[in-house]
SEVEX-223401 format. One line per 10 residues: number of its first residue (from 1); for each residue x, y, z of C-alpha. Coordinates in nm, 2 decimals. Layout:
% residues N
NUM = X,Y,Z  ...
This chain:
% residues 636
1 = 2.50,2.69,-6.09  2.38,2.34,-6.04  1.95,2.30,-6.09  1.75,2.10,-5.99  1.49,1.95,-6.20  1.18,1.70,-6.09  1.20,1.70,-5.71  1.46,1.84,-5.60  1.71,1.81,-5.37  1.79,1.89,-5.00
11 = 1.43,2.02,-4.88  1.39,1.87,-5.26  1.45,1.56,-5.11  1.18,1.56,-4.86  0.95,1.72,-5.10  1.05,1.42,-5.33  0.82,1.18,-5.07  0.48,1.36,-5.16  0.54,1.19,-5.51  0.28,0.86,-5.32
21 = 0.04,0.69,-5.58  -0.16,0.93,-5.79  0.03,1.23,-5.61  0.28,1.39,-5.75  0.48,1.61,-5.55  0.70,1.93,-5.66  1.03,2.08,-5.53  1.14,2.49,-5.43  1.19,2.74,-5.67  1.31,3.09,-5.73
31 = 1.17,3.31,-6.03  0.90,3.45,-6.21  0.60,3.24,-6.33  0.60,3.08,-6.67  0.38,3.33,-6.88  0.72,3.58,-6.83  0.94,3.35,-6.99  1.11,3.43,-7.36  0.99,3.21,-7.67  1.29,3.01,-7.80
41 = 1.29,2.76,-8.10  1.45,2.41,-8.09  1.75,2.44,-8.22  1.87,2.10,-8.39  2.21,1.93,-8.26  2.23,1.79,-8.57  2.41,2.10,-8.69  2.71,1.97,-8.46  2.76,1.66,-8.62  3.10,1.72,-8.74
51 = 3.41,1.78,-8.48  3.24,2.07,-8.26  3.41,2.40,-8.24  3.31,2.48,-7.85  3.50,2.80,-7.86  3.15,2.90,-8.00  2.96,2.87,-7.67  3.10,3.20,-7.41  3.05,3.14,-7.08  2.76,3.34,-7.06
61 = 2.56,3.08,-7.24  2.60,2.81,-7.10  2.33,2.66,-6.84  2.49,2.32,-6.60  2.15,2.16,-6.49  2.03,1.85,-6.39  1.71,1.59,-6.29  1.68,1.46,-5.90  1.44,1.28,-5.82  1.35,0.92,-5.63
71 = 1.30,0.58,-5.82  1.06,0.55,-6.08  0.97,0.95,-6.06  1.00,1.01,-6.44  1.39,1.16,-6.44  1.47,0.96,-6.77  1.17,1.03,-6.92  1.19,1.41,-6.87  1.54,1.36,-6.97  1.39,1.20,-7.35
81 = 1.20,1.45,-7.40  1.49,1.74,-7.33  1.68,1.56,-7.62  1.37,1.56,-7.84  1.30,1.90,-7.78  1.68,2.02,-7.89  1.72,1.78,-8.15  1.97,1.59,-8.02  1.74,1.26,-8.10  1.53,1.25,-8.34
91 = 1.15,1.25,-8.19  1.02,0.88,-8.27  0.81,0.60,-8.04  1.12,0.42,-7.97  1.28,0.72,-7.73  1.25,0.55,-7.39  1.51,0.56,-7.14  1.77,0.69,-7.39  2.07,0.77,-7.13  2.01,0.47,-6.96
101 = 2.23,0.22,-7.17  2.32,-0.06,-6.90  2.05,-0.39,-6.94  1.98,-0.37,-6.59  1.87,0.00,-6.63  1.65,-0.08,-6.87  1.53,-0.40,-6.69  1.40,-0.26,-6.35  1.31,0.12,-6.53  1.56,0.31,-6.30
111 = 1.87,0.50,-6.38  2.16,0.30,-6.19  2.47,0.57,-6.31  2.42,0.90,-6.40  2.48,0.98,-6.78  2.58,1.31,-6.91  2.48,1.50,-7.23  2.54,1.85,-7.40  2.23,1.95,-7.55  2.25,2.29,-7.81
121 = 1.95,2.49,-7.83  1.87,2.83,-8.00  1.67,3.10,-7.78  1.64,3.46,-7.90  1.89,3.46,-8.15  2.15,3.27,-7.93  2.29,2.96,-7.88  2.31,2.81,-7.60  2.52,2.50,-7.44  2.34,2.32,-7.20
131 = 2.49,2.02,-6.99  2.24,1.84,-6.86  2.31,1.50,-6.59  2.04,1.23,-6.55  2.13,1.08,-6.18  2.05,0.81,-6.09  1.79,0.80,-5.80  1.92,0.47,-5.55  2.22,0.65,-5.50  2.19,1.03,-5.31
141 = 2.53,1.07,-5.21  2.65,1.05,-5.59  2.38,1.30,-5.65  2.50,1.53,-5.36  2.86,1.50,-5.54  2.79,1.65,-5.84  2.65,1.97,-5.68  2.91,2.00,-5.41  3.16,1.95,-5.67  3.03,2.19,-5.94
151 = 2.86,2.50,-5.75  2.82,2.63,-5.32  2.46,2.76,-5.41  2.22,2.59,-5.60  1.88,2.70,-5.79  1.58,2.46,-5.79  1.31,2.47,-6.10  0.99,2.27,-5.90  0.86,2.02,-6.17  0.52,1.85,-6.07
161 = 0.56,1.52,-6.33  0.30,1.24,-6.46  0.00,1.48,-6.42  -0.18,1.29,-6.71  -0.23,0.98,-6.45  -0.59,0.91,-6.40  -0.56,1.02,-6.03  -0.30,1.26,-6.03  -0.39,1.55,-5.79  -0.10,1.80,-5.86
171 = -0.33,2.10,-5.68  -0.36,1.94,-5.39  0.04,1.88,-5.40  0.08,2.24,-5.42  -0.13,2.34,-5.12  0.05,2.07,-4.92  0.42,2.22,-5.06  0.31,2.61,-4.96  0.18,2.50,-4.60  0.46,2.32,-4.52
181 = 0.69,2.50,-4.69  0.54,2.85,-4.70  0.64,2.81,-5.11  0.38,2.97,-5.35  0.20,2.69,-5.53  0.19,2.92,-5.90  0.62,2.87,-5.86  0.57,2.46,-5.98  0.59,2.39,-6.34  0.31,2.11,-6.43
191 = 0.43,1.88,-6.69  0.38,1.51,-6.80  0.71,1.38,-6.95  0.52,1.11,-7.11  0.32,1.25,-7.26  0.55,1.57,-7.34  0.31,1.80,-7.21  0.43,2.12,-7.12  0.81,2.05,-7.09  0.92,2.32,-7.32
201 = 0.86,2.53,-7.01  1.16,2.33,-6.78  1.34,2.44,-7.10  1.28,2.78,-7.06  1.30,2.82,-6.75  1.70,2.62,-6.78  1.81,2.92,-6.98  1.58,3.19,-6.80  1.65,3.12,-6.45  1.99,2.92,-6.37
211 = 2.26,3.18,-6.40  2.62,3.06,-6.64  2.92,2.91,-6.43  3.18,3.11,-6.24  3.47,3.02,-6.41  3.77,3.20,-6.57  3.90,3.03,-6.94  4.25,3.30,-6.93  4.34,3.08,-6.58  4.54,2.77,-6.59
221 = 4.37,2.41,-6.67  4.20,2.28,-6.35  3.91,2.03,-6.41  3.72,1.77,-6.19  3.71,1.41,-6.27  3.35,1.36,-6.17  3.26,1.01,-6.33  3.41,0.73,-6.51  3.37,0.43,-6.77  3.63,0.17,-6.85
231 = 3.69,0.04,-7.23  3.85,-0.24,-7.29  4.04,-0.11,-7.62  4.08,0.30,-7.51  4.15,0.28,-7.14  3.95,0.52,-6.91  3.72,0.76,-7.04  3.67,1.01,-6.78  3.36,1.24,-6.75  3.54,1.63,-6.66
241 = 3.37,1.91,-6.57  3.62,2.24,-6.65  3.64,2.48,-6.40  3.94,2.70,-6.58  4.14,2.70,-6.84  4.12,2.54,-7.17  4.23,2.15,-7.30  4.29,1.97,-7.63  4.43,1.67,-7.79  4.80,1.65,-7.75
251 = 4.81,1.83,-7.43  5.02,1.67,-7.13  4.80,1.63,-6.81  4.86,1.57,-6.44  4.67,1.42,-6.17  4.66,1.53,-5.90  4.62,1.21,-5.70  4.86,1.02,-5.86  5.05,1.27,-6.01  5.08,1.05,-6.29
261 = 5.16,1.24,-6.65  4.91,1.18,-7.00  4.88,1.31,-7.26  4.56,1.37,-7.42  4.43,1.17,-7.69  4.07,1.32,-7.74  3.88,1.50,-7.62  3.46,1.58,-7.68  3.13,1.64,-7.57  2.82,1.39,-7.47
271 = 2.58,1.43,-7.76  2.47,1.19,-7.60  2.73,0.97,-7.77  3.07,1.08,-7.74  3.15,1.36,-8.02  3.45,1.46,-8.03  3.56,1.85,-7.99  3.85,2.05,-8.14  3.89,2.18,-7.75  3.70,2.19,-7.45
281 = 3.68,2.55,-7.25  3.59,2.67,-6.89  3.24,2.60,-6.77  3.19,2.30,-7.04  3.13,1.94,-6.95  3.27,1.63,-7.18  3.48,1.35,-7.17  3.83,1.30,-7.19  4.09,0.99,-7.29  4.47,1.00,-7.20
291 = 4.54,0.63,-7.16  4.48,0.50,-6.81  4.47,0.17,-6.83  4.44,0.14,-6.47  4.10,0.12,-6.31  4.29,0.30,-5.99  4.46,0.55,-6.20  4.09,0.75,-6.25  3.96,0.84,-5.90  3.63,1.02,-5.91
301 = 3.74,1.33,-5.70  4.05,1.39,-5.85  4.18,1.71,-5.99  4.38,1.70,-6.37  4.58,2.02,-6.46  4.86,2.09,-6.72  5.21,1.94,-6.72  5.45,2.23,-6.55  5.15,2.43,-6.44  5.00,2.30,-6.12
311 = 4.70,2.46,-5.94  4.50,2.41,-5.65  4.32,2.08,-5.65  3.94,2.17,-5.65  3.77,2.07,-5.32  3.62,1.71,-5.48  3.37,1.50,-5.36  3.23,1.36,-5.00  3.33,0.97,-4.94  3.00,0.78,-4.98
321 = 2.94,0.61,-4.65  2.82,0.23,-4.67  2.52,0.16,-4.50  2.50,-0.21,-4.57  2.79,-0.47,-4.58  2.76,-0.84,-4.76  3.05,-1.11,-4.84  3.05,-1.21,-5.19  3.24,-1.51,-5.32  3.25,-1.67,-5.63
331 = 3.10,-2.00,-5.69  3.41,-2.17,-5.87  3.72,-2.06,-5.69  3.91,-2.07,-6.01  3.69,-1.80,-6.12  3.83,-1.56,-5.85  4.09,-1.36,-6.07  3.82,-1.29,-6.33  3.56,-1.16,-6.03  3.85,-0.94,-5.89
341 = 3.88,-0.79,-6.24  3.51,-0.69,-6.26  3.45,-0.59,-5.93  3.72,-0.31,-6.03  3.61,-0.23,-6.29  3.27,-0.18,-6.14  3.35,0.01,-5.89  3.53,0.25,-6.09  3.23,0.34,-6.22  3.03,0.32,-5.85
351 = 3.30,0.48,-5.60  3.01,0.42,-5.35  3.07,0.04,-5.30  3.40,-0.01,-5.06  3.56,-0.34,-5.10  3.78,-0.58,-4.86  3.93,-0.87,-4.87  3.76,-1.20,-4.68  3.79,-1.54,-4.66  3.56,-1.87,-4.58
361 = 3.68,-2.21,-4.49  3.37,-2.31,-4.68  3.32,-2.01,-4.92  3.69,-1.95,-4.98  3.84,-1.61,-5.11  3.62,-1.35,-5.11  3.54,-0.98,-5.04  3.37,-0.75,-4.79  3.17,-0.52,-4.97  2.99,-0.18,-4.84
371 = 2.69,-0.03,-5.01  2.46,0.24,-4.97  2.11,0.01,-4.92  2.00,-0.32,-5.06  1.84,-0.20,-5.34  2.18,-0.07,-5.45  2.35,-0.40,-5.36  2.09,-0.61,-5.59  2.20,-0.38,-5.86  2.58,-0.41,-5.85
381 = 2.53,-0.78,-5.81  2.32,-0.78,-6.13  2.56,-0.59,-6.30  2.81,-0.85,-6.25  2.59,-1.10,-6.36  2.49,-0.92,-6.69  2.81,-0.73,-6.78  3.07,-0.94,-6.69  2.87,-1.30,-6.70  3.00,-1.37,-6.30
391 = 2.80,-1.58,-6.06  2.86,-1.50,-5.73  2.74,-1.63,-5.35  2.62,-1.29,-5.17  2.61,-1.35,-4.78  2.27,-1.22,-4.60  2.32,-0.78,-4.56  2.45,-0.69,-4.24  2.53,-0.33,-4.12  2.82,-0.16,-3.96
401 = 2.79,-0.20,-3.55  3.05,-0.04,-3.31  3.19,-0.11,-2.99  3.34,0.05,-2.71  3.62,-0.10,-2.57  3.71,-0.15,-2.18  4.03,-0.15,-2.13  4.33,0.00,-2.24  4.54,-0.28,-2.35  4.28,-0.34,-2.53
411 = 4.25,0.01,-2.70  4.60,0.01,-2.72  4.61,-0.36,-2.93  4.31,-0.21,-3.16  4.45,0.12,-3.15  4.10,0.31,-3.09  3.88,0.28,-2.83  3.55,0.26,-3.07  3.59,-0.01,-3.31  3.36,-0.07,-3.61
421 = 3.27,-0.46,-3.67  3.13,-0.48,-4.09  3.18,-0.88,-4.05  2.96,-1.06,-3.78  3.24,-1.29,-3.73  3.51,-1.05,-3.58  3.20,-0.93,-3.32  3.43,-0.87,-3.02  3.29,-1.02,-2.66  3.09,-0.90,-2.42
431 = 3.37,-0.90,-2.17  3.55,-0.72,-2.41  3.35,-0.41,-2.43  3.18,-0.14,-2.19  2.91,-0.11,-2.44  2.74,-0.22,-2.82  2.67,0.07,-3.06  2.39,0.02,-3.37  2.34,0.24,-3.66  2.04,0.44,-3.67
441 = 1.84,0.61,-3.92  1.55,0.87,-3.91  1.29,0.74,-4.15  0.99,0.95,-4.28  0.69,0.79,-4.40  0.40,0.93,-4.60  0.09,0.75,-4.62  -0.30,0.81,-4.68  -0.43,0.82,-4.29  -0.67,0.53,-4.32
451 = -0.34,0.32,-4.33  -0.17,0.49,-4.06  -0.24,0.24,-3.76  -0.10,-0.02,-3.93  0.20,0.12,-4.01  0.25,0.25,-3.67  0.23,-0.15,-3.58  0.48,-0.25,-3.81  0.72,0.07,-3.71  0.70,-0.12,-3.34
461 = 0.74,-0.42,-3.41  1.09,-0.32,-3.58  1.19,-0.10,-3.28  1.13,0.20,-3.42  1.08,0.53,-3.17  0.87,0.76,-3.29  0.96,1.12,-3.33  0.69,1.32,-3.47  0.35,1.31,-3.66  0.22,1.58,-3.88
471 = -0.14,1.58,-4.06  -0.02,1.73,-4.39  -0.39,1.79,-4.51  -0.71,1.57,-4.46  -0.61,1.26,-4.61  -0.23,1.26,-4.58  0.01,1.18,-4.30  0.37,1.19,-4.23  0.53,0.99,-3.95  0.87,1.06,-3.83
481 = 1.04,0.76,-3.66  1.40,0.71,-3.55  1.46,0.34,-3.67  1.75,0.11,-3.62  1.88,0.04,-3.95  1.90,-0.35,-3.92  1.53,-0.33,-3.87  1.45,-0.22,-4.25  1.79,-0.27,-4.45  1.60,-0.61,-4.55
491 = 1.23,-0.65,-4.61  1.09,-0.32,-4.41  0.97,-0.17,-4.74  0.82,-0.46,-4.90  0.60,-0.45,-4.59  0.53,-0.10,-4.63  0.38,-0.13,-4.92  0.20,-0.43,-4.90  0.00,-0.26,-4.53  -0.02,0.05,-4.77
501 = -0.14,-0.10,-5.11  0.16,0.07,-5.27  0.04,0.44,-5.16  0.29,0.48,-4.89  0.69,0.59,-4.94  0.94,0.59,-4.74  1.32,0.75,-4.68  1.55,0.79,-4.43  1.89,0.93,-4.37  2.18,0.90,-4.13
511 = 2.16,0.95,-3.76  2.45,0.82,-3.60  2.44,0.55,-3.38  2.28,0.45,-3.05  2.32,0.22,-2.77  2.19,-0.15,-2.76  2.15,-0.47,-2.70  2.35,-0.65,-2.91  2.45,-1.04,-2.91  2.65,-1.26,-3.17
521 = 2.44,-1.54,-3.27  2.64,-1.84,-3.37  2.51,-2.14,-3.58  2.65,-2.48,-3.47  2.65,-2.80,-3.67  2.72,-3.13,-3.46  2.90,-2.80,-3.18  3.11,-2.67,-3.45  3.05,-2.33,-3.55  2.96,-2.20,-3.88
531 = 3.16,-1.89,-3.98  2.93,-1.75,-4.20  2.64,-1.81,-4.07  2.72,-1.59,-3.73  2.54,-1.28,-3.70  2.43,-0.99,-3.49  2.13,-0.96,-3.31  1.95,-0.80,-3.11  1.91,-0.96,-2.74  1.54,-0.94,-2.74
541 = 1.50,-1.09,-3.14  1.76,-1.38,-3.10  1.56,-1.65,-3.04  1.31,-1.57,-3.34  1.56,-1.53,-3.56  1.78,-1.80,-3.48  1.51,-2.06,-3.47  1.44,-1.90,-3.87  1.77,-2.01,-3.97  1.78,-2.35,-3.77
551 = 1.46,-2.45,-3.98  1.61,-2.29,-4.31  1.89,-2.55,-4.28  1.68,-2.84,-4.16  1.55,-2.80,-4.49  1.89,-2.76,-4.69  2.12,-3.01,-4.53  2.15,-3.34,-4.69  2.06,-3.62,-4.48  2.38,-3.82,-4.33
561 = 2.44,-4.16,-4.19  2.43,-3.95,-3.82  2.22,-3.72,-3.64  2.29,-3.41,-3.72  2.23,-3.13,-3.44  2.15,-2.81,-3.57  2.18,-2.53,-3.29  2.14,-2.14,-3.24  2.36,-2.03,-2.98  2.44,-1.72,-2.78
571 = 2.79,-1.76,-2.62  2.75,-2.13,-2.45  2.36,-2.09,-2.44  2.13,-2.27,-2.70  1.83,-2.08,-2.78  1.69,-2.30,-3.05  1.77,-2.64,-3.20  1.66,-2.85,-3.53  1.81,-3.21,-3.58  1.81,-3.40,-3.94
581 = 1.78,-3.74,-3.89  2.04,-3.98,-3.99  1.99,-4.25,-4.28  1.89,-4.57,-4.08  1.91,-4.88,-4.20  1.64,-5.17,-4.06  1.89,-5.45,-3.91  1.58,-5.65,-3.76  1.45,-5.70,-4.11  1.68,-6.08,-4.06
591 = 1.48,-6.14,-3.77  1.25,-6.35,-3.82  1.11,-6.41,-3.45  1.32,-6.55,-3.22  1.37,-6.42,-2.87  1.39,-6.05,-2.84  1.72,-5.97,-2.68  1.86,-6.08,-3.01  1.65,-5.76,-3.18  1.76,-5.57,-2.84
601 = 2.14,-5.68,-2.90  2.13,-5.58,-3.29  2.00,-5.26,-3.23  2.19,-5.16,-2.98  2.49,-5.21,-3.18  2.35,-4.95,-3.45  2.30,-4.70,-3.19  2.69,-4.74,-3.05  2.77,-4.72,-3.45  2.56,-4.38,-3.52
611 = 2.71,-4.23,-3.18  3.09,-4.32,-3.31  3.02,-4.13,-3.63  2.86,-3.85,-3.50  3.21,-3.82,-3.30  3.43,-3.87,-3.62  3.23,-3.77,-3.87  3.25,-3.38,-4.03  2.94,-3.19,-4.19  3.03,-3.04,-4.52
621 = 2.75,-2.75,-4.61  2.76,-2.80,-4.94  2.73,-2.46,-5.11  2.42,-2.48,-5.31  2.30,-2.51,-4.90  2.43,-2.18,-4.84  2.30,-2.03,-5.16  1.97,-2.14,-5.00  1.95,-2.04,-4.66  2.18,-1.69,-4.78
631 = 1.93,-1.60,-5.04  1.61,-1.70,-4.80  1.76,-1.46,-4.50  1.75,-1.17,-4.79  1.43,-1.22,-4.96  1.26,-1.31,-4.61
């Protein structure tokens, strides 16, 4: 049985939102209050150090938990203090963020993959195994995996965290949870991670409250590929979770995907380096290494059992669904191969990005890739910087429309009747179509109430319909508004924040789509179109935002020996314009005096010169002008 420690998940999600400025919010839970829980001793790791005999830890002592919570809640830190308190570290200054081993992790102080460790304490005279997973918080449909993966019910253990903040309020957190939530407010364990106040209660209540995995060690091998890292030297190392059964070095595996044979060259626990094991049994969580040397061969999903003894392949994991879409392209073309390589790689360890193949005539080869929200696409691209030193132009975010089409040649050519458009480019016409779907999302926003008209302003001005409003207590407010999501995938919570002075937080999730307005807006230089610059808009925000990008180019072009029209256009309509002037050089500067229809005759041969370039002449956007105008549309 999967826990959930920090602030939960499912109603743990919304309860996750409370956690605005000084207040700190808690998550459900089921048991009995902390004074009933047993006294255990830290039991140190280091006892393990050698090659680990797991057959040591019965099922009945093992405990499968792990930390939800947002950004920046204090998962990683709770997480530190966990291995302190078992021994698995040693309990020094330096313990910061010690599961989170990528730069970028470390950089921003948020946990970007989720890392796994087995952590061995001692309680009453036993010892117990237990697996703990630090996820990360950007990503909630990796988080939702691991628990529809590993258990159908789940317990939650409500942490209230960072109440050693100068205004931390955690009382007031705890009326708010039992009105809304009719929860008792002496069920939420108070602890600052920090400081390492109080966590040896979460401890307790790991081994008190969460009941051992159903599993069965006498059945066949059958166990769940639920994460991934690729090394260079040793192939895939694949993260398992063992449902049944037993495996060891030397044993031939199958997967059930690609039904591909391995055999097994070690296998161990998360300590939380790797340590290898003798064997690893039913209901334990460690690595395992059988030589894929293809990224594709490990899916995160998949199902590995014995040679000659197949099973049922467990049910694995929900497809992530991208919310977000951007072309990437790499700078030097030559460095395409080498970007293909990492962006595999990546991906195998982040199944949530989808990736297709594009092409530019100005960008060249290139991809189409799906994430789950900005911040998550800022990351990968990062990671590519960082781990595999790639520099990459990443188009302005778009998200996934739909249309419905009209007629049935046409259904029959696209073979569907709703098609989903991820590039603004391939936007069918309006002739095309009976009607334009956007995506929608229903965001929630907490925020103290003397903030709240403000925020209603801003929800407007981004389309937003509200849905509901709910005074939570005297000072606190939650608004409920269904929001397209092109409206916010960009800036919308930078401008949260900045109305709010930080106190206010925001989530949303799916809610399908919904009718609208939609219109392609092309960019044309000199009348030829720009491929990727096109984009969808909506009809009543065209002209604002194509005028933006007229002036962003102004700006970025280099000057030519012609005019150069710069236009925003719907169909055949222009809806804004910006024109860099051409080089011009003075041909009266020979004249000196002399009757004017000489000065007349001299200029208006330049003028029948600029107009016979214009005609001939091509504009080249060079890239570094993309890299400008892309990265201003983002960051706007």
């Amino acid at each position: 049985m999967w826990t959930l420690v920090g602030r939960g998940w499912g109603c743990a999600r919304t309860l996750a939102r409370w956690a605005t400025g000084a207040a700190l919010g808690p998550a459900p839970t089921f048991g009995a209050a902390p004074e009933s829980w047993p006294t255990c001793r830290v039991y140190s790791s280091a006892e393990f150090k050698e090659k680990l005999d797991m057959s040591r830890f019965p099922v009945e002592n093992i405990r499968n938990f792990s930390i939800v919570a947002h950004v920046d809640h204090g998962k990683s830190t709770l997480a530190d203090r966990l291995l302190e308190l078992t021994g698995t570290i040693d309990k020094t200054k330096n313990n910061k963020q010690v599961l989170d081993k990528l730069q970028v992790e470390r950089e921003r102080g948020i946990t970007v993959k989720a890392q796994t460790a087995s952590l061995f304490h001692n309680c009453e005279g036993k010892q117990y195994l237990l697996n703990l997973i630090d996820t990360p918080g950007i990503q909630a449909q990796t988080v939702a995996n691991f628990f529809l993966a590993f258990e159908a019910q789940l317990s939650v253990i409500p942490v209230i965290n960072k109440i050693d903040l100068k205004n931390a309020d955690p009382e007031r957190v705890e009326n708010q949870i039992e009105k809304v939530f009719d929860i008792p407010s002496d069920e939420c364990i108070k602890i600052s991670a920090k400081l390492g106040t109080n966590v040896e209660s979460v401890l307790q209540a790991v081994i008190e409250r969460i009941p051992p995995p159903k599993v069965h060690r006498k059945n066949p091998l059958r166990a769940l590929v639920f994460d991934s890292t690729f090394d260079q030297y040793r192939g895939v190392i694949a993260n398992v979770a063992l449902f049944d059964g037993v495996v060891s070095k030397g044993d031939k595996i199958v997967s059930a995907h690609t039904q591909k044979t391995y055999e097994v060259n070690e296998v161990g626990v998360l300590n939380p380096n790797e340590q290898p094991t003798h064997k690893l049994y039913a209901g334990q969580v460690g690595y395992l290494i059988a030589g894929m040397k293809n990224v594709t061969e490990a899916q995160i999903g998949d199902t590995l059992y014995l040679h000659k003894q197949p099973v049922e392949p467990l049910p694995g994991f929900k497809s992530a669904k991208p919310m977000v879409f951007a072309g990437m392209y790499p700078i030097d073309q030559s460095e395409y191969n080498n970007l293909k390589s990492a962006i595999e790689k990546l991906t195998l360890n982040d199944s949530s990005v989808t990736v297709h193949r594009d092409s530019s005539l100005a960008l060249g080869a290139g991809w189409r890739l799906g994430f789950l929200g900005l911040l998550h696409m800022e990351v990968f691209n990062q990671r590519l910087e960082q781990e595999y030193n790639a520099s990459v132009i990443l188009t302005t975010p778009t998200v996934p429309y739909k249309a419905v089409l009209s007629s049935s040649k046409l259904i029959k050519e696209y073979r569907e009747k709703e098609i989903t458009i991820i590039n603004p480019a391939q936007f069918p016409d309006k002739s095309k179509v009976t009607e334009y779907l956007e995506p929608v999302v229903l965001g929630t926003i907490i925020t103290p109430d003397e903030y709240t008209g403000k925020i209603m302003m801003l929800c407007e001005a981004r389309r937003a319909v509200q849905k509901n409003m709910i005074f939570i207590d005297q000072n606190r407010v939650m608004l409920k508004y269904l929001f397209p999501l092109n409206e916010i995938v960009v800036d919308f919570y930078d401008s949260l924040k900045s109305l709010s002075s930080g106190y206010a937080s925001f989530d949303y999730e799916d809610a399908g789509y919904q009718t609208a307005e939609l219109v392609k807006m092309d960019i044309l230089l000199n009348g030829n179109t720009v491929e990727e610059l096109v984009t969808v808009v909506h009809k009543d925000k065209a002209h604002s935002i194509g005028k933006a990008i007229c002036e962003r180019l102004k700006d970025s072009l280099p000057r030519q020996l012609f005019e150069i029209a710069i236009q925003a256009a719907i169909g055949s309509k222009i809806i804004a314009r910006e024109t860099v002037k051409a080089y011009r050089k003075n041909v009266l500067a020979k004249c000196y005096g002399g009757d004017i229809t000489r000065k007349m005759k001299l200029l208006k041969r330049q003028a029948e010169g600029k107009k016979k370039l214009r005609k001939i002449g091509n504009v080249e956007v060079p890239k570094d002008a993309f890299i400008k105008v892309l990265k201003t549309q983002s960051s706007k």
